[in-house]
PDB file with one MODEL, atoms N, CA, C and O in Angstrom:
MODEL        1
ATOM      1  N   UNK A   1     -11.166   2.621  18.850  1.00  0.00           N
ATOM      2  CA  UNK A   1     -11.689   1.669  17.880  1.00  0.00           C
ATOM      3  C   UNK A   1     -10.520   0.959  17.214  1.00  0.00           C
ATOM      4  O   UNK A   1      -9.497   1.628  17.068  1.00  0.00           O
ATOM      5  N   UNK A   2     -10.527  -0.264  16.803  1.00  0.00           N
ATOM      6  CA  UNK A   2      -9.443  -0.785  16.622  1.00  0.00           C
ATOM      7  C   UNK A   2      -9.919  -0.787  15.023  1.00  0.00           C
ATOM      8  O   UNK A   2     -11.000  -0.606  14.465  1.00  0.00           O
ATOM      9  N   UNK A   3      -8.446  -1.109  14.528  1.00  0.00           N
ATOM     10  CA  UNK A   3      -8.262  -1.412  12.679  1.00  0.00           C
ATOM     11  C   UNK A   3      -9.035  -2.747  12.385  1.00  0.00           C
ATOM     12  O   UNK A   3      -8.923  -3.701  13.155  1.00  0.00           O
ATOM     13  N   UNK A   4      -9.863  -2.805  11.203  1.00  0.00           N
ATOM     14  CA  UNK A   4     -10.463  -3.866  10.806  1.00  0.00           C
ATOM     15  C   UNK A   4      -9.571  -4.744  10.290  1.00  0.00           C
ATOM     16  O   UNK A   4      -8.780  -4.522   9.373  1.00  0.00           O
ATOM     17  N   UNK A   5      -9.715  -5.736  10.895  1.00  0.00           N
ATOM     18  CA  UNK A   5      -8.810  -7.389  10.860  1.00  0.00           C
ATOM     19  C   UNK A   5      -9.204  -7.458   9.295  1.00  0.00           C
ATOM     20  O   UNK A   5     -10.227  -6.983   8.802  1.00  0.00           O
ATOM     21  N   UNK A   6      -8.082  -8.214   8.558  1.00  0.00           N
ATOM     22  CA  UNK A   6      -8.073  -8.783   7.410  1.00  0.00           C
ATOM     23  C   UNK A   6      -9.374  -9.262   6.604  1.00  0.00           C
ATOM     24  O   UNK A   6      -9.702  -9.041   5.438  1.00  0.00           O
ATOM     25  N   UNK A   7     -10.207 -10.232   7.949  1.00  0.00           N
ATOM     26  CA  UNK A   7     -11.210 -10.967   7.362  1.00  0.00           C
ATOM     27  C   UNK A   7     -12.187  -9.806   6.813  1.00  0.00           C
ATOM     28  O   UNK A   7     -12.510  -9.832   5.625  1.00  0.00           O
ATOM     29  N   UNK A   8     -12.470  -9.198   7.322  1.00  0.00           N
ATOM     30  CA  UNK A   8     -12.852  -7.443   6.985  1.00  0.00           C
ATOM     31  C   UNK A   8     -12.614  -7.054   5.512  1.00  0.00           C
ATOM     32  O   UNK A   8     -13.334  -6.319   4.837  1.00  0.00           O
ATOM     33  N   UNK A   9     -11.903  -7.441   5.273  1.00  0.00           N
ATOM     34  CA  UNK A   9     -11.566  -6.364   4.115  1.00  0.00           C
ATOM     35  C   UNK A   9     -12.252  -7.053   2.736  1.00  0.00           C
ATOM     36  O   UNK A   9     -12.728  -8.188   2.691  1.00  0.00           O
ATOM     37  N   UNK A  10     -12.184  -6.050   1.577  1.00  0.00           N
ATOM     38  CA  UNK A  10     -12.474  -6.987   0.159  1.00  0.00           C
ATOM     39  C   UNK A  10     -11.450  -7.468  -0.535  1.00  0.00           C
ATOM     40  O   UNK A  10     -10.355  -6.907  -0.517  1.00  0.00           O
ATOM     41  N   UNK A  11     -11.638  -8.329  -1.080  1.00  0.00           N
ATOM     42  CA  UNK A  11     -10.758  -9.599  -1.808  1.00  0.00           C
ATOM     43  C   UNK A  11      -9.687  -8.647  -2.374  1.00  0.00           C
ATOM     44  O   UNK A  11      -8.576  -9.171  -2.295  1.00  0.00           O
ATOM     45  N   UNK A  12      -9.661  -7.331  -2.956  1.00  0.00           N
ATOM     46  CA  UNK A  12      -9.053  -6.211  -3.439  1.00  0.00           C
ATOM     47  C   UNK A  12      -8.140  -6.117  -2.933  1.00  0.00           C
ATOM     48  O   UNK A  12      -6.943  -6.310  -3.149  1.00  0.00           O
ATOM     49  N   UNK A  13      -8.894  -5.711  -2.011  1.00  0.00           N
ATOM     50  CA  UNK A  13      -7.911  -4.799  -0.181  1.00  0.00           C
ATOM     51  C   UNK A  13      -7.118  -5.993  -0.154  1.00  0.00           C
ATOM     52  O   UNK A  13      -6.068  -5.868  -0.784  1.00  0.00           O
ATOM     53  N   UNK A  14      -7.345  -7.419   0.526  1.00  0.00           N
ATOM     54  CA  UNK A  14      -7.074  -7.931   0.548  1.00  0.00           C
ATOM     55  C   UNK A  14      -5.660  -8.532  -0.154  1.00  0.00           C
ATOM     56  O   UNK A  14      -4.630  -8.749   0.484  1.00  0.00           O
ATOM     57  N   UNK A  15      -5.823  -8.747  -1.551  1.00  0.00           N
ATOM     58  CA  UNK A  15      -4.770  -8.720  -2.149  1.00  0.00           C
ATOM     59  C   UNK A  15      -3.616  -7.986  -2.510  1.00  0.00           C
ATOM     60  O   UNK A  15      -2.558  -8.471  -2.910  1.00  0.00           O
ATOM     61  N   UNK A  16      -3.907  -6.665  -2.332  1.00  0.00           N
ATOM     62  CA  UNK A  16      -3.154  -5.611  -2.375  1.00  0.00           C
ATOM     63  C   UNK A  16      -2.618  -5.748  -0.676  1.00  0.00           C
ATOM     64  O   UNK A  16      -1.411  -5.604  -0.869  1.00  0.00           O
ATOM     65  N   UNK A  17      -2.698  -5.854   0.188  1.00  0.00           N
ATOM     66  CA  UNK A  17      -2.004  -6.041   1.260  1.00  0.00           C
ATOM     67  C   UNK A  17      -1.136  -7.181   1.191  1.00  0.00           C
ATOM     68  O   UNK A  17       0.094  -7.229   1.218  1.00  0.00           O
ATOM     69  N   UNK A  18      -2.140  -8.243   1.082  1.00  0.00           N
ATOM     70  CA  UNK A  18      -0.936  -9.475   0.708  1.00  0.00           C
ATOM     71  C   UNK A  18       0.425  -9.461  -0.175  1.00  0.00           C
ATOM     72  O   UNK A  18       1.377 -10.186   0.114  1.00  0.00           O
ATOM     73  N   UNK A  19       0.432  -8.560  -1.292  1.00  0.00           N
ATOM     74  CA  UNK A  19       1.427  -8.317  -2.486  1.00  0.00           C
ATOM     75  C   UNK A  19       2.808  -7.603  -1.342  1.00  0.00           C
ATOM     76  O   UNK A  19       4.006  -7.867  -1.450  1.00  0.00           O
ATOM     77  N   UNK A  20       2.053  -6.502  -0.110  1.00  0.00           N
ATOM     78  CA  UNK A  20       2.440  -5.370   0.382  1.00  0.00           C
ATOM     79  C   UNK A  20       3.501  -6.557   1.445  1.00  0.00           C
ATOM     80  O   UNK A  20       4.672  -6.238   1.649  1.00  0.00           O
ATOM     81  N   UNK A  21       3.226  -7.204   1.737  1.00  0.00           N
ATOM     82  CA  UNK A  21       2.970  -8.212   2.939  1.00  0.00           C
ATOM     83  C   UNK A  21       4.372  -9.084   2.687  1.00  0.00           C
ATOM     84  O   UNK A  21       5.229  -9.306   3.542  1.00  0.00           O
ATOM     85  N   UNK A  22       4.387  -9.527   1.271  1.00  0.00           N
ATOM     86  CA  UNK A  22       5.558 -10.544   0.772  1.00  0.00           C
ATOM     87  C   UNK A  22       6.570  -9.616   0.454  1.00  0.00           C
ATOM     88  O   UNK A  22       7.766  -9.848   0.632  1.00  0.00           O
ATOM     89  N   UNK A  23       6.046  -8.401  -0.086  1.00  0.00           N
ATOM     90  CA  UNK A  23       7.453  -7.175  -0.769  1.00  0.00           C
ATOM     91  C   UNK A  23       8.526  -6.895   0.798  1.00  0.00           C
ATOM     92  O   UNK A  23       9.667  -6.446   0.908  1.00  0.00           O
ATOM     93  N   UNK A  24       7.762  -7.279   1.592  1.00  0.00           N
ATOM     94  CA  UNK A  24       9.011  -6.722   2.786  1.00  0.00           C
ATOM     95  C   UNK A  24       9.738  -5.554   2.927  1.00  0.00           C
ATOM     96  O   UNK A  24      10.673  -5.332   3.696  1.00  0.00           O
ATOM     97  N   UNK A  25       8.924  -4.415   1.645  1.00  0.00           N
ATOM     98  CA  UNK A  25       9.881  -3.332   1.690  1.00  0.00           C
ATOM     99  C   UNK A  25       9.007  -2.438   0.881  1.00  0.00           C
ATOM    100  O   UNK A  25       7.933  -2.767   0.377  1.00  0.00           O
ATOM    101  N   UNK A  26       9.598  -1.238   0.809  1.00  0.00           N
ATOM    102  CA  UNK A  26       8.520   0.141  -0.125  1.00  0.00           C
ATOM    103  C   UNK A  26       7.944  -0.483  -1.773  1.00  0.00           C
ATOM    104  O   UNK A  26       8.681  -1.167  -2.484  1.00  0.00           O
ATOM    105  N   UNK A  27       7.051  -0.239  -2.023  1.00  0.00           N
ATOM    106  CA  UNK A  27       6.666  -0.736  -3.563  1.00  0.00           C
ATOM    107  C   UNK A  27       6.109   0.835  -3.492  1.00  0.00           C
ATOM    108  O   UNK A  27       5.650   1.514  -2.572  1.00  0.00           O
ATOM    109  N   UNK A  28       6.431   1.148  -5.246  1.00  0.00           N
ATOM    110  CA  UNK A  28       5.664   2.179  -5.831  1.00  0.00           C
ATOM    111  C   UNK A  28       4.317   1.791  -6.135  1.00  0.00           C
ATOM    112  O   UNK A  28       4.146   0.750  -5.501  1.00  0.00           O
ATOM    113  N   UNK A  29       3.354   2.047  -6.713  1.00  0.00           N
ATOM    114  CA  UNK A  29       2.400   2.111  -7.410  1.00  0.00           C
ATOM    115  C   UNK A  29       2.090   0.848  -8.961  1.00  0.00           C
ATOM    116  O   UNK A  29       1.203   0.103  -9.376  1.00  0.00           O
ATOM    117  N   UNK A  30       3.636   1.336  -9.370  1.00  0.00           N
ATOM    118  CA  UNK A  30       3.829   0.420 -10.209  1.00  0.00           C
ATOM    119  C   UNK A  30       3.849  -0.513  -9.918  1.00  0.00           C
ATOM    120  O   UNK A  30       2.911  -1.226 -10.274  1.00  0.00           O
ATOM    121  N   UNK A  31       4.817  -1.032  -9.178  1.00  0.00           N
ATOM    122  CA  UNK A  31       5.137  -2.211  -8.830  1.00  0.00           C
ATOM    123  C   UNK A  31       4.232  -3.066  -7.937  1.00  0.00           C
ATOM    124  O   UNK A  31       4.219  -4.278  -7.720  1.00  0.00           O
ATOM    125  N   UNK A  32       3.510  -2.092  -7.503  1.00  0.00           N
ATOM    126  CA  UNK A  32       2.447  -2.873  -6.580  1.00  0.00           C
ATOM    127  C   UNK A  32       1.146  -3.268  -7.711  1.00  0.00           C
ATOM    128  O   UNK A  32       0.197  -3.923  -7.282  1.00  0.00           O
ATOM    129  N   UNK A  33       1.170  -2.929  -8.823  1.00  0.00           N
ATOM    130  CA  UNK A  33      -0.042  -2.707 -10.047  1.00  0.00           C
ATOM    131  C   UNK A  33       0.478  -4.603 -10.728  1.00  0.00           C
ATOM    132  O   UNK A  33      -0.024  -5.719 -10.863  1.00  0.00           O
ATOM    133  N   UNK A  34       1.763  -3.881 -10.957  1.00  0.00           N
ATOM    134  CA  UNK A  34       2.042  -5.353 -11.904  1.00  0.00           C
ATOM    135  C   UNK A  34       2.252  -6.729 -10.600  1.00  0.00           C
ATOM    136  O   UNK A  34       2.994  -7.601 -11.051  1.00  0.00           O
ATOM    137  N   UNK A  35       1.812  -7.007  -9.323  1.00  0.00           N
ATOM    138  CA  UNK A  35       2.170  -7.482  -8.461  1.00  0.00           C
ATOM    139  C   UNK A  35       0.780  -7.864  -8.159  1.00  0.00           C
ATOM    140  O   UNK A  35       0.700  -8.987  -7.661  1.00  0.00           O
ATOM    141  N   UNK A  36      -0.173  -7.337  -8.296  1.00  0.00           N
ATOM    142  CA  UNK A  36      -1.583  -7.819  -8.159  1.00  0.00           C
ATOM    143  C   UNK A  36      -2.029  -8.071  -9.535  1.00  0.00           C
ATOM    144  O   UNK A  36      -3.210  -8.269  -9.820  1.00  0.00           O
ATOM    145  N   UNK A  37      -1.061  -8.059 -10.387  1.00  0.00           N
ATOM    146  CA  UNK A  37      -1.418  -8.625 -12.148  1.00  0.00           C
ATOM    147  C   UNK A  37      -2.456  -7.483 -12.800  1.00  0.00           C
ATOM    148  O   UNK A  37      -3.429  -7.930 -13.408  1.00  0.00           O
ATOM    149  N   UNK A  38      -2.330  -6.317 -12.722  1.00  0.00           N
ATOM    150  CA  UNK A  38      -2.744  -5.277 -13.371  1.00  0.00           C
ATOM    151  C   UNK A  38      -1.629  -4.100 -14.321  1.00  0.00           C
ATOM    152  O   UNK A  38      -0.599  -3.721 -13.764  1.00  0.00           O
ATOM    153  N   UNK A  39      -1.807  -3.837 -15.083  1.00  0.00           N
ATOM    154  CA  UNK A  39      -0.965  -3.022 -16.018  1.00  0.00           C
ATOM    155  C   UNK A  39      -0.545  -1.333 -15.089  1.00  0.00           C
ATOM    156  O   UNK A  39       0.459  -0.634 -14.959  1.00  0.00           O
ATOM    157  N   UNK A  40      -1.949  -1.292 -14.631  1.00  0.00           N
ATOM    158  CA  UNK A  40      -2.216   0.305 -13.358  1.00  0.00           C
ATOM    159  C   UNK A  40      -2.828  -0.140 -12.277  1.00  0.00           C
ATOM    160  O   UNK A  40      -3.518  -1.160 -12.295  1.00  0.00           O
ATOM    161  N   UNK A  41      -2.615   0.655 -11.123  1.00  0.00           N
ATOM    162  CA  UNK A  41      -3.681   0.608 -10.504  1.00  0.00           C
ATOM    163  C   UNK A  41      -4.694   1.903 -10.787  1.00  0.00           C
ATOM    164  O   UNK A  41      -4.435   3.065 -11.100  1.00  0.00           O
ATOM    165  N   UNK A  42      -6.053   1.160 -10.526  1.00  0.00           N
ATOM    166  CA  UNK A  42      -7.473   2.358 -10.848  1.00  0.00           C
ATOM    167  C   UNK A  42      -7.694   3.089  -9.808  1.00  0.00           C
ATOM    168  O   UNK A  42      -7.069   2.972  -8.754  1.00  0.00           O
ATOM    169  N   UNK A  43      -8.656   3.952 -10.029  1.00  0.00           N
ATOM    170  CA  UNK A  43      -8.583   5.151  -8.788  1.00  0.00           C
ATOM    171  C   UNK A  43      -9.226   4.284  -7.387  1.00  0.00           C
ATOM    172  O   UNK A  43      -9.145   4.761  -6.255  1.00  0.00           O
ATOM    173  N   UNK A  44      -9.852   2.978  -7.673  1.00  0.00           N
ATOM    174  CA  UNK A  44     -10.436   2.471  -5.979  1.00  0.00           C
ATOM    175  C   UNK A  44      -9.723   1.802  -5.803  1.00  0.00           C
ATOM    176  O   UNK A  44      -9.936   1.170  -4.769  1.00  0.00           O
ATOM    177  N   UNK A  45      -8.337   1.381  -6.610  1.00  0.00           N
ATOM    178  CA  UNK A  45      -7.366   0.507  -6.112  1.00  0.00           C
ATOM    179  C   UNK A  45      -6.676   1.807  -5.111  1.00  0.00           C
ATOM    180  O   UNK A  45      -6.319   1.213  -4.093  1.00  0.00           O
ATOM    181  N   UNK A  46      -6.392   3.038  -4.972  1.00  0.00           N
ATOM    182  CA  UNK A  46      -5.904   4.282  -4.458  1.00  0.00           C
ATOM    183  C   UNK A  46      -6.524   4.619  -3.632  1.00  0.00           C
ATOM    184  O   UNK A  46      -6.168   5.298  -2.669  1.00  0.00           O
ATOM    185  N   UNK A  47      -8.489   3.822  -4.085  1.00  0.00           N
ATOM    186  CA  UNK A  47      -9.012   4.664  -2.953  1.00  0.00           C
ATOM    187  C   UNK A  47      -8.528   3.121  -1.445  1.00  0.00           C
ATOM    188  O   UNK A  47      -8.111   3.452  -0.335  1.00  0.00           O
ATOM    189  N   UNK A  48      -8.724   1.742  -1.819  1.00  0.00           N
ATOM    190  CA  UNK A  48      -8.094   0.917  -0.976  1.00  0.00           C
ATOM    191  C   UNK A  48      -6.751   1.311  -0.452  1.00  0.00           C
ATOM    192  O   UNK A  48      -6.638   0.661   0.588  1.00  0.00           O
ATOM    193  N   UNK A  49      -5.876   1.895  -0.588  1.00  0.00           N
ATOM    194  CA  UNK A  49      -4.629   2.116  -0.099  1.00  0.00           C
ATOM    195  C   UNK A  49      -4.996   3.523   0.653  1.00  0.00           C
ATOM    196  O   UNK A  49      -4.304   3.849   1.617  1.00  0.00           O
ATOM    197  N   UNK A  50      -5.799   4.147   0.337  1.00  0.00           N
ATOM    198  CA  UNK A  50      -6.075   4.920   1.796  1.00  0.00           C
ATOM    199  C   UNK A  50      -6.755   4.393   2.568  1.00  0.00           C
ATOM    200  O   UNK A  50      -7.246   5.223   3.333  1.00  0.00           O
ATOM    201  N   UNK A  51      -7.053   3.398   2.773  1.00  0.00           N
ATOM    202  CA  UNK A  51      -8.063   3.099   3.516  1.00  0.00           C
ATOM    203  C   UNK A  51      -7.104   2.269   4.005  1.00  0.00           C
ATOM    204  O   UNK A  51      -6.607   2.809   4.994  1.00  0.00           O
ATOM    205  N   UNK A  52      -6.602   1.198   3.779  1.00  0.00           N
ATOM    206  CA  UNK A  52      -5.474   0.602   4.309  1.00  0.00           C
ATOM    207  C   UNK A  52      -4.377   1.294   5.196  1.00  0.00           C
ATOM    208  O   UNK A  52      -3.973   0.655   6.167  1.00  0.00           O
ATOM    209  N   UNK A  53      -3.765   2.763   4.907  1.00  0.00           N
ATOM    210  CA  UNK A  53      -3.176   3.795   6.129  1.00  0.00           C
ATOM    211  C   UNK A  53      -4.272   3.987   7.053  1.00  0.00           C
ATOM    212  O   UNK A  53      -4.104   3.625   8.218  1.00  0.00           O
ATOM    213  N   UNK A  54      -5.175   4.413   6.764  1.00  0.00           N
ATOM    214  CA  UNK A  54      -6.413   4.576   7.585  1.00  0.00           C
ATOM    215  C   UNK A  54      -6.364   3.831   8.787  1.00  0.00           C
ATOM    216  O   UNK A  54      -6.375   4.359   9.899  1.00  0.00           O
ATOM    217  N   UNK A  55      -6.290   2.166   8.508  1.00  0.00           N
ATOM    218  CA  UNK A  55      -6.881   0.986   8.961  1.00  0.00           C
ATOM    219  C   UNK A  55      -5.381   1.030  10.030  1.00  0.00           C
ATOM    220  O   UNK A  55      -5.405   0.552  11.164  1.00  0.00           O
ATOM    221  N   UNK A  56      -4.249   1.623   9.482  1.00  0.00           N
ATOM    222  CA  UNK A  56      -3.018   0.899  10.278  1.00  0.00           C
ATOM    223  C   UNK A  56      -1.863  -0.197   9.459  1.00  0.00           C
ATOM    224  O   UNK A  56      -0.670  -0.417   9.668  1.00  0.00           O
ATOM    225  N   UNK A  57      -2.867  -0.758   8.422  1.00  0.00           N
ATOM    226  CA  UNK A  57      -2.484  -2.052   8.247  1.00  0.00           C
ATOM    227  C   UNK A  57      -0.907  -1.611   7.446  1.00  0.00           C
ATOM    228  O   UNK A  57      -0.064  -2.509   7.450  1.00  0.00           O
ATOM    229  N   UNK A  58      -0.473  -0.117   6.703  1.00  0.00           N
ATOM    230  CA  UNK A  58       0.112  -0.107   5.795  1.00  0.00           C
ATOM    231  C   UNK A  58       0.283   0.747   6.042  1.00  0.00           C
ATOM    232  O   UNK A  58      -0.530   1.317   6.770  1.00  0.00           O
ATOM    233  N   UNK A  59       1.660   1.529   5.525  1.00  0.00           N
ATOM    234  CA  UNK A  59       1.638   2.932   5.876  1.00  0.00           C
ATOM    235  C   UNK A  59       2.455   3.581   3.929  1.00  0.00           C
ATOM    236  O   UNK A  59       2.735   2.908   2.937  1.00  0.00           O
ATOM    237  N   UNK A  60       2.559   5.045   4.181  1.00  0.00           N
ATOM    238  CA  UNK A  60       2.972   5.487   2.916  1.00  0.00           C
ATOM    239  C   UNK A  60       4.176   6.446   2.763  1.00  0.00           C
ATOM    240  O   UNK A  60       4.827   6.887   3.710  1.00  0.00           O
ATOM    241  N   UNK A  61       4.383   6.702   1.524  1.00  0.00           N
ATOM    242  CA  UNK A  61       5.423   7.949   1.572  1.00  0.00           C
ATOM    243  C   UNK A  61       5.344   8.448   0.341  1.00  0.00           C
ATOM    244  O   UNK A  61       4.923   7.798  -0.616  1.00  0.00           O
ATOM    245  N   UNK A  62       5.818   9.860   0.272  1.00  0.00           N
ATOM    246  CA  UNK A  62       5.748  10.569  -0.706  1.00  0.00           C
ATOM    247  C   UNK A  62       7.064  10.626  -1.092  1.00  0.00           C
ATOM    248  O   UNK A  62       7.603  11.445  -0.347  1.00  0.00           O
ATOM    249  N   UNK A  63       8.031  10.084  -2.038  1.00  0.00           N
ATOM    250  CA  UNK A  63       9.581  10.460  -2.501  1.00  0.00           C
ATOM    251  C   UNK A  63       9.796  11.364  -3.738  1.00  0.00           C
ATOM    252  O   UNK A  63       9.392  11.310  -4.900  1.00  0.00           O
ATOM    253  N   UNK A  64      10.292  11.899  -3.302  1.00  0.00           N
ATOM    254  CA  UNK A  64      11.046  13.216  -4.710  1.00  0.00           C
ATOM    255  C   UNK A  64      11.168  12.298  -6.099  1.00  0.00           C
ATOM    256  O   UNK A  64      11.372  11.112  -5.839  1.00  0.00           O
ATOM    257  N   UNK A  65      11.090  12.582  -7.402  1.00  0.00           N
ATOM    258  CA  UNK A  65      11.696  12.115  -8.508  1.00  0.00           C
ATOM    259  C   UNK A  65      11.747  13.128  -9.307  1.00  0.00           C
ATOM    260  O   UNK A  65      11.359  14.266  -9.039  1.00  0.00           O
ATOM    261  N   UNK A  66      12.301  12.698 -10.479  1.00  0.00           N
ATOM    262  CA  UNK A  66      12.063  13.190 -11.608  1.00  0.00           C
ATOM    263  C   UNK A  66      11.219  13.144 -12.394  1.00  0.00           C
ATOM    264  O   UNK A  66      10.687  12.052 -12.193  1.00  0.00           O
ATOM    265  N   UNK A  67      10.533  13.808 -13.494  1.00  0.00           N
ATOM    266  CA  UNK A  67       9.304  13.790 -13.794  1.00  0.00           C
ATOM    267  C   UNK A  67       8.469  15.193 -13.963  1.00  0.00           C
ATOM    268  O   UNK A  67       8.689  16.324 -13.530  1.00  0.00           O
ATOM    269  N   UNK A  68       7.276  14.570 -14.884  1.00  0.00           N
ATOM    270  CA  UNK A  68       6.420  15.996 -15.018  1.00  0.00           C
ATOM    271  C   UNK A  68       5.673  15.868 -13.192  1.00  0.00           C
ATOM    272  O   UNK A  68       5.164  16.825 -12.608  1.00  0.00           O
ATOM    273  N   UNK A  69       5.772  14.819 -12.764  1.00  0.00           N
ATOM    274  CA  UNK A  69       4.634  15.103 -11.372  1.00  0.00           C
ATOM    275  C   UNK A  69       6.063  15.678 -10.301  1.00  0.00           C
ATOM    276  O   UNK A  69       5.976  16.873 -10.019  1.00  0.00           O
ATOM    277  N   UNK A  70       6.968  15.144  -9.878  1.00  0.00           N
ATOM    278  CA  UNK A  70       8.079  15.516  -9.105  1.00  0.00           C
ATOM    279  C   UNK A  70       8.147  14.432  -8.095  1.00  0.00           C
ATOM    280  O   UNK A  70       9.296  14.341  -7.663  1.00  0.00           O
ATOM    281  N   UNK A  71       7.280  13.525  -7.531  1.00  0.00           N
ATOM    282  CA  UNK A  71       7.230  12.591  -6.880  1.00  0.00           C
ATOM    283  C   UNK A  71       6.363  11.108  -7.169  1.00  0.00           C
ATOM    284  O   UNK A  71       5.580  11.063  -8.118  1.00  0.00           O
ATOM    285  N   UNK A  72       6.502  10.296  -6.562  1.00  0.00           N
ATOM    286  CA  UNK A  72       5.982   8.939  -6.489  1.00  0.00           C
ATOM    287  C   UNK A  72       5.746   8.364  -5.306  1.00  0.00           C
ATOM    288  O   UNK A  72       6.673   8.007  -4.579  1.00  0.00           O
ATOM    289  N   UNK A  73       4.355   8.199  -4.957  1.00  0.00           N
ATOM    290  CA  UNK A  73       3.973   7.648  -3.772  1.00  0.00           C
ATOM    291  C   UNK A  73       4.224   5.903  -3.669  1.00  0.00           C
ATOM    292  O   UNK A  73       3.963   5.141  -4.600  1.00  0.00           O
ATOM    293  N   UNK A  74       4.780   5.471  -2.341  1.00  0.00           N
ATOM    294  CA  UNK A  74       5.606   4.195  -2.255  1.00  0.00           C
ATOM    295  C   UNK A  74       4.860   4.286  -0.781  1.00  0.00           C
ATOM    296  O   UNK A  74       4.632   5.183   0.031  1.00  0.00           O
ATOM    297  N   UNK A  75       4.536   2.491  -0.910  1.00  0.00           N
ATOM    298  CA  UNK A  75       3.738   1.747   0.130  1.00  0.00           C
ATOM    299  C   UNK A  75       4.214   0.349   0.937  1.00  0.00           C
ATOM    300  O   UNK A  75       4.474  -0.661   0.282  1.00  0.00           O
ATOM    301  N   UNK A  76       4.288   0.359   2.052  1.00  0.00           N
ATOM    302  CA  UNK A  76       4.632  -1.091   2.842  1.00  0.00           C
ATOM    303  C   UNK A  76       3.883  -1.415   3.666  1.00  0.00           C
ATOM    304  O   UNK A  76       3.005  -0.638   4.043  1.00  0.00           O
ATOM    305  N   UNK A  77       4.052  -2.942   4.294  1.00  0.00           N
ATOM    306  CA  UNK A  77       2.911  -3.024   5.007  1.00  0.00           C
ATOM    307  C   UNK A  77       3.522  -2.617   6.449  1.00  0.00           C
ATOM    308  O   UNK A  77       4.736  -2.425   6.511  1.00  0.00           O
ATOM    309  N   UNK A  78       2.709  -2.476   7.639  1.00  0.00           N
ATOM    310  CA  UNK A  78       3.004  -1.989   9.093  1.00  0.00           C
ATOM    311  C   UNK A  78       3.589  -3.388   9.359  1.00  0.00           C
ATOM    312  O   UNK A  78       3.355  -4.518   8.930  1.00  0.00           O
ATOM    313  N   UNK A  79       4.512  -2.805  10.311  1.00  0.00           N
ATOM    314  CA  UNK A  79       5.273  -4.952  10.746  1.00  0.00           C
ATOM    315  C   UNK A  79       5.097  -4.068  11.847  1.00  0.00           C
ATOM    316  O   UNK A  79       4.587  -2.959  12.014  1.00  0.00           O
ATOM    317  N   UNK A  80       6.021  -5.406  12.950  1.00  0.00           N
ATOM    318  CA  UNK A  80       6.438  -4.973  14.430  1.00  0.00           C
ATOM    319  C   UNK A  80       7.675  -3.831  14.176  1.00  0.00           C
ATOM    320  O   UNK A  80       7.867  -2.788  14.800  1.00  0.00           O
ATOM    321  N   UNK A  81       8.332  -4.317  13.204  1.00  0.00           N
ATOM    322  CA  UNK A  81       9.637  -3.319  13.203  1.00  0.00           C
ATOM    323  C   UNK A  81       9.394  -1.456  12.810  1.00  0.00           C
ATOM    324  O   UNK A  81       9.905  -0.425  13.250  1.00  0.00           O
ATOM    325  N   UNK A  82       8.191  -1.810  11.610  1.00  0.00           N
ATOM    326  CA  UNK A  82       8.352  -0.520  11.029  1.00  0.00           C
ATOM    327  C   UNK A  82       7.425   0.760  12.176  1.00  0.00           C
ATOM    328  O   UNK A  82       7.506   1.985  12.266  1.00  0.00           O
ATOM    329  N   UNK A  83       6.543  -0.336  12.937  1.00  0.00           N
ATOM    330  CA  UNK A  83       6.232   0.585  13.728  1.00  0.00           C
ATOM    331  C   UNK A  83       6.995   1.071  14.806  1.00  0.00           C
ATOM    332  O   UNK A  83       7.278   2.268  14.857  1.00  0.00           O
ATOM    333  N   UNK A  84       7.412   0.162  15.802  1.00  0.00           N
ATOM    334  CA  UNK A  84       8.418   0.859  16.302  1.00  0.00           C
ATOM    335  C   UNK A  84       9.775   2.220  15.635  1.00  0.00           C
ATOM    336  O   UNK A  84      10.588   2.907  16.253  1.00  0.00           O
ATOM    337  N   UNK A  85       9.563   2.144  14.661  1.00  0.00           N
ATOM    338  CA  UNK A  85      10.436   2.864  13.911  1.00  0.00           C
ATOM    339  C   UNK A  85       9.983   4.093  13.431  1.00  0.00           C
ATOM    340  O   UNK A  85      10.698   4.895  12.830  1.00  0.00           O
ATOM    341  N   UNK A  86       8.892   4.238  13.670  1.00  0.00           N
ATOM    342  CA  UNK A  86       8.035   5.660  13.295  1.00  0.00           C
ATOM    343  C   UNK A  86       7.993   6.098  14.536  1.00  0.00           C
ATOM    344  O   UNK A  86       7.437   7.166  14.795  1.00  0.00           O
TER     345      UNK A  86
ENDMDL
END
């Protein structure tokens, strides 16, 4: 079964890929929040970014920090390059 094409998705999804799309590179959470003009992202903006690994379109990572949590999940979109690279 193949990943649902763009036109597919909701205006949400949508935009949150597009933000993913121009960054050319890992965005946290944060940065992907204030990048779609939100202060946070909400829990179906989280639940769209799984669904987006899901789909292919994006992939994720978990990085170490400092902090009461110990990490920060960071998101890019799938290119030709990054897949070959996995």
């Amino acid at each position: 079964m193949s990943p649902p094409s763009p036109s597919h998705l909701t205006p949400q999804a949508k935009k949150i890929l597009d933000e993913l799309r121009k960054a050319e590179d890992w965005l946290n959470r944060t940065e992907l929040a204030k990048r779609v003009g939100k202060s946070a992202l909400n829990k179906w903006d989280i639940v769209l970014l799984a669904k987006l690994v899901e789909a292919g379109l994006i992939e994720t990572d978990q990085v170490p920090r400092h902090g009461p949590i110990g990490y920060e999940w960071k998101y890019r979109a799938v290119t030709a390059r990054s897949e070959k690279s996995s």
